[in-house]
TORTI-420483 format. One record per residue (C-alpha): residue in one letter; y, z, x. Coordinates in steps of 0.5 Angstrom, whole numbers, padded with zeros to 4 digits, always signed. Layout:
// TORTI-420483
aYZX;...
//
This chain:
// TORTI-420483
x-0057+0133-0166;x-0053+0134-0161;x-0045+0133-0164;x-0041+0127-0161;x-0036+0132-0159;x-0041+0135-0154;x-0044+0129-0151;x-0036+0128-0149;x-0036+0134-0147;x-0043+0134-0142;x-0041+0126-0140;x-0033+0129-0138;x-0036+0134-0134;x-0042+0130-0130;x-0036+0125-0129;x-0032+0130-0126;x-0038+0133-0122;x-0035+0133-0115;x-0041+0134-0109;x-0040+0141-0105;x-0038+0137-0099;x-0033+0131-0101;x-0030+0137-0105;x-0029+0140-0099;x-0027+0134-0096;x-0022+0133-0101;x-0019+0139-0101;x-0017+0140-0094;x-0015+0132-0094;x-0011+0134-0100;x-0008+0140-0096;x-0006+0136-0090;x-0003+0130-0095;x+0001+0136-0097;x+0003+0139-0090;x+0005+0131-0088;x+0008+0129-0094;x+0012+0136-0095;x+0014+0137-0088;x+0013+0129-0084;x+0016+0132-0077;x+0009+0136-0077;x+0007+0130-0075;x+0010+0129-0069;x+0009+0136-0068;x+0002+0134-0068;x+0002+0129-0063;x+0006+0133-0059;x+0001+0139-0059;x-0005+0134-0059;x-0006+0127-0060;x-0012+0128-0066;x-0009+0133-0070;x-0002+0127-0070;x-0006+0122-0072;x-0010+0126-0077;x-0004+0128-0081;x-0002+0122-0080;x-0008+0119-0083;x-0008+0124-0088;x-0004+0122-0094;x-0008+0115-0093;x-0015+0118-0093;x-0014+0122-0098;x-0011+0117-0103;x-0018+0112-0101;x-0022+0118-0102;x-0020+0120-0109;x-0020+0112-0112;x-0027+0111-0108;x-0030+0117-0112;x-0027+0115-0118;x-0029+0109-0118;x-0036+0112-0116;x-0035+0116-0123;x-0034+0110-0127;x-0041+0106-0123;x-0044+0111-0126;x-0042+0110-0132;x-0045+0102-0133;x-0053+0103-0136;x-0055+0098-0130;x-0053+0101-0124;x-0056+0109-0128;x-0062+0105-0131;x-0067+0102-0124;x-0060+0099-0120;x-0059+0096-0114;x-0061+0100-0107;x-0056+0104-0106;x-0052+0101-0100;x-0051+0095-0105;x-0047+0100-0110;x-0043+0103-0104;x-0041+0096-0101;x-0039+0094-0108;x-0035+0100-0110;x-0032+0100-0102;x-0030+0092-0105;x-0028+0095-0111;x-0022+0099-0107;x-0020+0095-0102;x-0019+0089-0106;x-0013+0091-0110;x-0011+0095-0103;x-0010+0088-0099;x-0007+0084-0106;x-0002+0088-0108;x+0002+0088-0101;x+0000+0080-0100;x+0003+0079-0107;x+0010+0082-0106;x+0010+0080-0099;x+0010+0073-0101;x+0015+0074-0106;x+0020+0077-0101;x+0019+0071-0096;x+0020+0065-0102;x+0026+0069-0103;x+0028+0069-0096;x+0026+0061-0096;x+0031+0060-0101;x+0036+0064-0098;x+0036+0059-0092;x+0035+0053-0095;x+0042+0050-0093;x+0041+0052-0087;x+0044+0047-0082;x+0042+0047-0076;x+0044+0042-0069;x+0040+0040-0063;x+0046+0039-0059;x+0051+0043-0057;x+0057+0043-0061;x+0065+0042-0059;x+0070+0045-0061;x+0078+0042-0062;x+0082+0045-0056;x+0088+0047-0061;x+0086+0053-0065;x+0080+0055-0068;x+0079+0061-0074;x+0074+0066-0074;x+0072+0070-0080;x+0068+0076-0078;x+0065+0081-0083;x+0067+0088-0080;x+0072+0086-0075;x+0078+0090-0076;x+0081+0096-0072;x+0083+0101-0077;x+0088+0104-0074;x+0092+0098-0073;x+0089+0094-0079;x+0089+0088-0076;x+0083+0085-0073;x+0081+0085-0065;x+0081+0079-0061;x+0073+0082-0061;x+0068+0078-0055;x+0068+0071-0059;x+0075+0071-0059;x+0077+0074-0051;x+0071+0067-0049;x+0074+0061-0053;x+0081+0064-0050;x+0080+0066-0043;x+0074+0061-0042;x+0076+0055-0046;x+0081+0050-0048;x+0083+0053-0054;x+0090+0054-0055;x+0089+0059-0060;x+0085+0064-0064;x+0086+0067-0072;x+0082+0073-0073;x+0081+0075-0080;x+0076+0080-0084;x+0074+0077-0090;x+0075+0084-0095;x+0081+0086-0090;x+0084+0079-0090;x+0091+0080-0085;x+0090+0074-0080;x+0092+0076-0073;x+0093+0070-0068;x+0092+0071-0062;x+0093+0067-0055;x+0095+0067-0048;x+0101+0068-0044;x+0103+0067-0036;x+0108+0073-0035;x+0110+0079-0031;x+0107+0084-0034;x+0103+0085-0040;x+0103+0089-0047;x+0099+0095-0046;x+0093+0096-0050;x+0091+0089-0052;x+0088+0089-0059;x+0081+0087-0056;x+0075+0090-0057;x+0068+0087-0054;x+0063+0092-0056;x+0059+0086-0058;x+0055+0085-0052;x+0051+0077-0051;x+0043+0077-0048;x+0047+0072-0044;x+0051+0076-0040;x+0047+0079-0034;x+0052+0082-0030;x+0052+0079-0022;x+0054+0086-0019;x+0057+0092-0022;x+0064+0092-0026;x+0062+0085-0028;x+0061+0084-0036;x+0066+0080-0040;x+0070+0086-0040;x+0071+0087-0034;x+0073+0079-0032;x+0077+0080-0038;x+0082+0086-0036;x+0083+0082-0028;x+0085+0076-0032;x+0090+0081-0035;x+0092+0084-0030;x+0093+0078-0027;x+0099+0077-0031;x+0094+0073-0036;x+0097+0077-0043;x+0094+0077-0049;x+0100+0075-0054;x+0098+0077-0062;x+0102+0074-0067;x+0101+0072-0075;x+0097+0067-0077;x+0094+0063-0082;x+0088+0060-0084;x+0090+0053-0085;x+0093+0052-0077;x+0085+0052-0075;x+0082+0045-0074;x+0075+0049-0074;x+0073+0055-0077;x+0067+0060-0074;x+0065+0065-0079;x+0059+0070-0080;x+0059+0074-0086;x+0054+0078-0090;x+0052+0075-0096;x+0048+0080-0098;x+0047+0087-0097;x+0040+0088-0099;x+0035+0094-0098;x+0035+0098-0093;x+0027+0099-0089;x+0027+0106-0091;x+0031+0105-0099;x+0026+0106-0105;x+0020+0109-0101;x+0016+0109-0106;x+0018+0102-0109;x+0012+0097-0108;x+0018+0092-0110;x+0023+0094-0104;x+0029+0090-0106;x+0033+0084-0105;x+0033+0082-0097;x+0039+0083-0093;x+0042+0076-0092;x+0048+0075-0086;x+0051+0068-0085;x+0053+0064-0078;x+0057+0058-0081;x+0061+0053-0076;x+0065+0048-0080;x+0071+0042-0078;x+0078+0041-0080;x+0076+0038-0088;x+0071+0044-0089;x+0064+0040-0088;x+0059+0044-0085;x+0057+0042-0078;x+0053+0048-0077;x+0050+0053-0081;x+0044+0059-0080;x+0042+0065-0085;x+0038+0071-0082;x+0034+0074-0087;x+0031+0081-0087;x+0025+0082-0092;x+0021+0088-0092;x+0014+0087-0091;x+0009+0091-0094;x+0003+0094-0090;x-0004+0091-0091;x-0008+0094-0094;x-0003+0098-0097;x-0002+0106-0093;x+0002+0111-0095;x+0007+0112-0088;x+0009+0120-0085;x+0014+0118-0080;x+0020+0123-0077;x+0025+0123-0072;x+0031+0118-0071;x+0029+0118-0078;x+0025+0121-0083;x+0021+0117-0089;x+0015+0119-0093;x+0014+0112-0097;x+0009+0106-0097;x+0009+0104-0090;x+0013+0097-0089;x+0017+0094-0083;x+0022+0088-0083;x+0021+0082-0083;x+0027+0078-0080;x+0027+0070-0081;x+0034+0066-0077;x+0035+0072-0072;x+0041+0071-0068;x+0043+0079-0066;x+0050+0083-0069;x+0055+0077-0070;x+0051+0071-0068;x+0050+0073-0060;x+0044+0070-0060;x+0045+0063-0062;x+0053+0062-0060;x+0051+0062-0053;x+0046+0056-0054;x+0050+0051-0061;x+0057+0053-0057;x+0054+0051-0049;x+0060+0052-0045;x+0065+0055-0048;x+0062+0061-0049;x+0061+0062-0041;x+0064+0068-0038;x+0071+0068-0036;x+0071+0066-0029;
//
């Protein structure tokens, strides 16, 4: 009689038994997994070189991964009496072990996937937004922008929201803040004979609106005329309480970056950015939360990728809910109509 030692022995070798073929066929899809995974700029090489040697290492790590799972649950098909002992024909067992892979394969990303977008949904649950174009009071009006401030000054620009509302508007005046650096600034316009050099201004911001008529015609442009002109931008201390509006965006969540915790299939928090308009009381009167989730693949894939950046990781991609471009240019243009024209 055989030992129960040996017949553990006999079924862990015919489990482990691995057909001449597929062992090839793992092996050098192993080896080309390891060249794209190790060194992921082989990939783009590839493509260079050749587009299908690319696409292979690019596919490599994916093929690899399904292969191995399909065979191991193969293994373990083999192991139920009723598909050894007179089982269904063989390509119904080939499907069923094929469902077996991919189902967890599409749930698993849909699954967190839909997690990362109720989370988003919740973010911008107080969003409020308006139909009609919003006007502003013509006194003073405070901005509250994260990121804006001149470093070598340490005081904030008059940055291209702030050079509009005073060159193209009735606003008499603009405080600008950075809410982590604080030092309001106010800024405002003078007639006079000549101006200060060097405005602290800084209109790097550039609105999708903005299509410039002929050449040296962006806002900065018109800006730097207005100026020359003897329309001085004059910059003075300020406080927050003089405003009868405030236009803030801030980033209320820093959230996880596309390429942070590659192999994470939970990536992280979302990034949350908030566009807020609000009267002289307080009261919102607008407000638009853009939130980037990141998505996951379906199914589910190892992603290689090199250049700008190089990531070896599930592949993934951003998800944005709210867009409305670096500090609001997208949708400032539409909820603040006129005002936000170029200056003539």
């Amino acid at each position: 009689m055989n030992r129960p030692e040996d017949i553990f022995a006999h079924k862990l070798i015919m489990f482990l038994t691995m057909g001449r073929s597929f062992a090839t066929y793992i092996g050098v899809l192993g080896f080309a997994s390891l060249i794209a995974i190790a060194w992921p700029s082989a990939v783009l090489i590839g493509l260079f070189v050749g587009l299908v040697p690319g696409i292979l290492l690019w596919l490599a790590p994916s093929l690899f991964m399904y292969s191995l799972l399909w065979w191991i649950t193969r293994a373990l098909v083999r192991q139920i009496p009723m598909f050894v002992q007179a089982g269904p024909p063989g390509f119904i067992i080939s499907g069923f072990i094929a469902a077996l892979v991919a189902i967890p394969a599409i749930i698993i990303p849909h699954h967190f996937n839909i997690r990362a977008q109720e989370v988003a949904q919740l973010l911008r649950a107080t969003d409020v937004e308006s139909d009609q174009p919003i006007v502003l009071p013509d006194s003073t009006i405070s901005l509250v922008i994260d990121g804006n401030f001149n470093w070598q000054r340490q005081r904030p620009y008059c940055e291209t929201l702030c050079a509009r509302l005073l060159f193209d508007s009735n606003v008499a005046r603009v405080i600008a803040m950075d809410p982590v650096h604080g030092n309001p600034v106010s800024y405002w316009i003078e007639r006079r004979e000549s101006c200060p050099d060097h405005p602290n201004l800084n209109l790097s911001v550039r609105w999708s609106t903005d299509v410039p008529l002929a050449r040296a015609d962006m806002l900065e442009d018109r800006v730097r005329i207005r100026i020359d002109h003897g329309e001085c931008l004059v910059e003075g201390d300020g406080r927050l309480e003089e405003a009868a509006a405030t236009i803030s965006y801030r980033h209320i969540q820093k959230g996880t970056e596309l390429f942070q915790r590659p192999w994470s299939l939970q990536p992280g928090p979302p990034i949350a950015n908030r566009l807020e308009i609000a009267d002289l009381t307080g009261a919102i009167v607008y407000r638009r939360t853009e939130v980037t989730t990141i998505a996951l693949s379906t199914p589910l894939q190892i992603e290689t990728a090199a250049g700008f950046a190089t990531h070896v990781g599930w592949e993934r991609s951003n998800v944005t809910l709210g867009q409305m471009g670096p500090r609001g240019r997208d949708v400032l243009p539409h909820i603040l109509a006129a005002a936000m024209k170029k200056p003539p």
